[in-house]
VOLUM-78678 format. One record per residue: x, y, z of N, C-alpha, C in turn; residue in three letters; chain. Coordinates in Angstrom, 1 decimal, always signed. Example, Ala and Ser with C-alpha at 12.3 -4.5 7.8 and 13.67 -1.06 7.14 Angstrom:
pt n_X:+13.2, n_Y:-5.7, n_Z:+7.8, ca_X:+12.3, ca_Y:-4.5, ca_Z:+7.8, c_X:+13.2, c_Y:-3.3, c_Z:+7.8, residuo:ALA, cadena:A
pt n_X:+12.8, n_Y:-2.2, n_Z:+7.1, ca_X:+13.7, ca_Y:-1.1, ca_Z:+7.1, c_X:+12.9, c_Y:+0.0, c_Z:+7.9, residuo:SER, cadena:A
END
This chain:
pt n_X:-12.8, n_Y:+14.6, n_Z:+4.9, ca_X:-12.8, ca_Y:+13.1, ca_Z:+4.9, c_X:-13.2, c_Y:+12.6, c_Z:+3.6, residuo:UNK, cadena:A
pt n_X:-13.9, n_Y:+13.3, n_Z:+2.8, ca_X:-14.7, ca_Y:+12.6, ca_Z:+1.7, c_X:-13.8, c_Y:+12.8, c_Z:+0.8, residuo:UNK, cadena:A
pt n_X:-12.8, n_Y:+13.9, n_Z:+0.5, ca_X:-11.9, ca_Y:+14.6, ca_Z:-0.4, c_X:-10.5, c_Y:+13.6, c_Z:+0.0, residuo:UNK, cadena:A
pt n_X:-10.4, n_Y:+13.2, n_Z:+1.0, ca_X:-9.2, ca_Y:+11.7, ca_Z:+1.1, c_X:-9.5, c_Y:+10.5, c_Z:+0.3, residuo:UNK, cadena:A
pt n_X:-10.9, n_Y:+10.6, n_Z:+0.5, ca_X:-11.8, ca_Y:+9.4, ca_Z:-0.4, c_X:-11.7, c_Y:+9.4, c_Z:-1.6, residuo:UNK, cadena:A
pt n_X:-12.0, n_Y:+10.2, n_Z:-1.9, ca_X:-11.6, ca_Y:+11.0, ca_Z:-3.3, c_X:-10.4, c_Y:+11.1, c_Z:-4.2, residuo:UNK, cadena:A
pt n_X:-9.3, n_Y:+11.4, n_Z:-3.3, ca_X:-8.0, ca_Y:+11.5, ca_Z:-3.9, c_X:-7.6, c_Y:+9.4, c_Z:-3.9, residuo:UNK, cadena:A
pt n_X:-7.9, n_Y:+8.4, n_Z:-3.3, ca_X:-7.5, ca_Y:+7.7, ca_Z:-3.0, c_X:-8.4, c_Y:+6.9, c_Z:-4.3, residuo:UNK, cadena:A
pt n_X:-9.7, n_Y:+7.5, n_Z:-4.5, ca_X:-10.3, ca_Y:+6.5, ca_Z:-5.5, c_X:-9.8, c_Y:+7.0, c_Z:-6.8, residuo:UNK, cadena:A
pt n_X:-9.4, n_Y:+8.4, n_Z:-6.8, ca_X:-8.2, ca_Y:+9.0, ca_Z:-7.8, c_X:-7.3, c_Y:+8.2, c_Z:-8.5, residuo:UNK, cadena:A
pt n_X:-6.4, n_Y:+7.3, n_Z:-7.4, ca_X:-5.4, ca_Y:+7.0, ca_Z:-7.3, c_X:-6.0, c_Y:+5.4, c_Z:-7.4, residuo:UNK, cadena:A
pt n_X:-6.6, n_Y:+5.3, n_Z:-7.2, ca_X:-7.3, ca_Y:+3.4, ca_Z:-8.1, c_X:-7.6, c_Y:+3.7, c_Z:-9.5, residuo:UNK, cadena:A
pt n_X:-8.5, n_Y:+4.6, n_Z:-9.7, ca_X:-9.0, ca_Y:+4.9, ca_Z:-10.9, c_X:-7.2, c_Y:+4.6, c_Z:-12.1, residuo:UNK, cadena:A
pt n_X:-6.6, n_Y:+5.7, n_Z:-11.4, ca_X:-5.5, ca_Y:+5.5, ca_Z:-12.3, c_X:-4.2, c_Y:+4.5, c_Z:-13.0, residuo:UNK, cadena:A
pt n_X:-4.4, n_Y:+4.0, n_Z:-11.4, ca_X:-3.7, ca_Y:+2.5, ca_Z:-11.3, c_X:-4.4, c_Y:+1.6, c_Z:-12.1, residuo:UNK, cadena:A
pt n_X:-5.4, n_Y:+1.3, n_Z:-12.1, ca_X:-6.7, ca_Y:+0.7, ca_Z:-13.1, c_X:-6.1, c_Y:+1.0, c_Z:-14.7, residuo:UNK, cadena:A
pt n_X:-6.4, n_Y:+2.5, n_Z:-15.0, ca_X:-5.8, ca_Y:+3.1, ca_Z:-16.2, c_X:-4.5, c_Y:+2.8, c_Z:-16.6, residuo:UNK, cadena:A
pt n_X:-3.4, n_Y:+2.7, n_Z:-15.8, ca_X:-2.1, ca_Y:+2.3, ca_Z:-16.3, c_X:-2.2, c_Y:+0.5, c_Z:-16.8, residuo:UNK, cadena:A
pt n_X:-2.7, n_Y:-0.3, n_Z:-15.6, ca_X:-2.9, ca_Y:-1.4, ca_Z:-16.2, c_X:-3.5, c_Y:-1.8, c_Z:-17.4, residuo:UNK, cadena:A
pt n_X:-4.5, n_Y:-1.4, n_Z:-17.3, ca_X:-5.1, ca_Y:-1.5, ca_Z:-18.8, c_X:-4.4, c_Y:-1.3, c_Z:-20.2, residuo:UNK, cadena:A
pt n_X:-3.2, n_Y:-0.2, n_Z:-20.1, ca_X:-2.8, ca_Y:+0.8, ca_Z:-21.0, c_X:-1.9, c_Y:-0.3, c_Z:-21.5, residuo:UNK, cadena:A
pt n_X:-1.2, n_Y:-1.4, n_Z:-20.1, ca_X:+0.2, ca_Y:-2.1, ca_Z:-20.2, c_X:-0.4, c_Y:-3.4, c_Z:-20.9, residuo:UNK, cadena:A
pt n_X:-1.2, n_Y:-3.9, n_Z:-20.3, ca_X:-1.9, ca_Y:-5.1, ca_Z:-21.0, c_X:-2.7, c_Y:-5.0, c_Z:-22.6, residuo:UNK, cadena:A
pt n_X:-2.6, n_Y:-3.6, n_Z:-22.8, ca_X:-3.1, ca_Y:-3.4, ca_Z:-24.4, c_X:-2.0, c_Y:-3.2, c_Z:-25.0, residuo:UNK, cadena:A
pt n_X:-1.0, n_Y:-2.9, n_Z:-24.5, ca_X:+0.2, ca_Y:-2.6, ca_Z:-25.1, c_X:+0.8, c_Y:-3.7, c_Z:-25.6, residuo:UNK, cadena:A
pt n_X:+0.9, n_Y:-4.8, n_Z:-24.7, ca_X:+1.3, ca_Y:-5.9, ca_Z:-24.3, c_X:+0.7, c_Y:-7.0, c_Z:-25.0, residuo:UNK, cadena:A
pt n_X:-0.5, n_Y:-6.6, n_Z:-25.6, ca_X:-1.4, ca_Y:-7.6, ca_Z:-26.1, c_X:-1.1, c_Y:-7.5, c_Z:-27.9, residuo:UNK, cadena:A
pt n_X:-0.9, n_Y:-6.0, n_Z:-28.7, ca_X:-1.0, ca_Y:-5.5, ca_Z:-29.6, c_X:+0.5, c_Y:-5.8, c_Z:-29.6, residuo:UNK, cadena:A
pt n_X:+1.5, n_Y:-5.5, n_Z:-28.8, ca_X:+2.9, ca_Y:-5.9, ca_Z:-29.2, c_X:+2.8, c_Y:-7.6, c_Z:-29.4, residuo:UNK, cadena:A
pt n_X:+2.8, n_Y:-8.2, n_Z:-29.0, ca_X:+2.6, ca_Y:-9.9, ca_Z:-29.1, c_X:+1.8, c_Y:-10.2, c_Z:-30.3, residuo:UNK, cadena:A
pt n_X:+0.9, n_Y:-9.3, n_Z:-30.6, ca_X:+0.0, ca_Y:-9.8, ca_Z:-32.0, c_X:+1.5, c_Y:-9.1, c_Z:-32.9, residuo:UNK, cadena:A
pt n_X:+1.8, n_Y:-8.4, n_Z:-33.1, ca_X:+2.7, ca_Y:-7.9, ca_Z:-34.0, c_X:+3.8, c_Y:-8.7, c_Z:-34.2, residuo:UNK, cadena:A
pt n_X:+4.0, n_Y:-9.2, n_Z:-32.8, ca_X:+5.6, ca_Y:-10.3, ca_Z:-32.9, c_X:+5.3, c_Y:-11.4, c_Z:-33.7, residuo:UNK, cadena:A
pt n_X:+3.9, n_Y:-12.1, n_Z:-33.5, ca_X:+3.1, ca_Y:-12.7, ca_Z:-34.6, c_X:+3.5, c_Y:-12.8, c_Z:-35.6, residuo:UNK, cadena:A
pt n_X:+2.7, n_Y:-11.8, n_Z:-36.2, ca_X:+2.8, ca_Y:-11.5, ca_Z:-37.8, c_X:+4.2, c_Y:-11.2, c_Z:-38.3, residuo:UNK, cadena:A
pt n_X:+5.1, n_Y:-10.6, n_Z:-37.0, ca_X:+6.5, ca_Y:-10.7, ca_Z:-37.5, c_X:+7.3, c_Y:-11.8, c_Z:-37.9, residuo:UNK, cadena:A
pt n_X:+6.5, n_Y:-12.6, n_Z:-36.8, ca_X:+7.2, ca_Y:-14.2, ca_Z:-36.7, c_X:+6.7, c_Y:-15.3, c_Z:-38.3, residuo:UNK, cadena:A
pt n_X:+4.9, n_Y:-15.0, n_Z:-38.8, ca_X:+4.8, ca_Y:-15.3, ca_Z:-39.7, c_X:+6.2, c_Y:-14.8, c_Z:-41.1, residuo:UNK, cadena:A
END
């Protein structure tokens, strides 16, 4: 039971990690369009 718990907070933890990854991506691309745009 605790090892389902486990694999599941696994599986937030990571989903958490992807988001983060897109919105920093997402954030750093847009500053760059920026300066491209300057």
């Amino acid at each position: 039971m605790k090892h389902s718990s486990s694999i599941q907070y696994n599986h937030e933890f990571t989903l958490a990690n992807k988001i983060q990854d897109a919105s920093t991506a997402l954030h750093s691309s847009m500053v760059k369009s920026k300066k491209d745009f300057k």
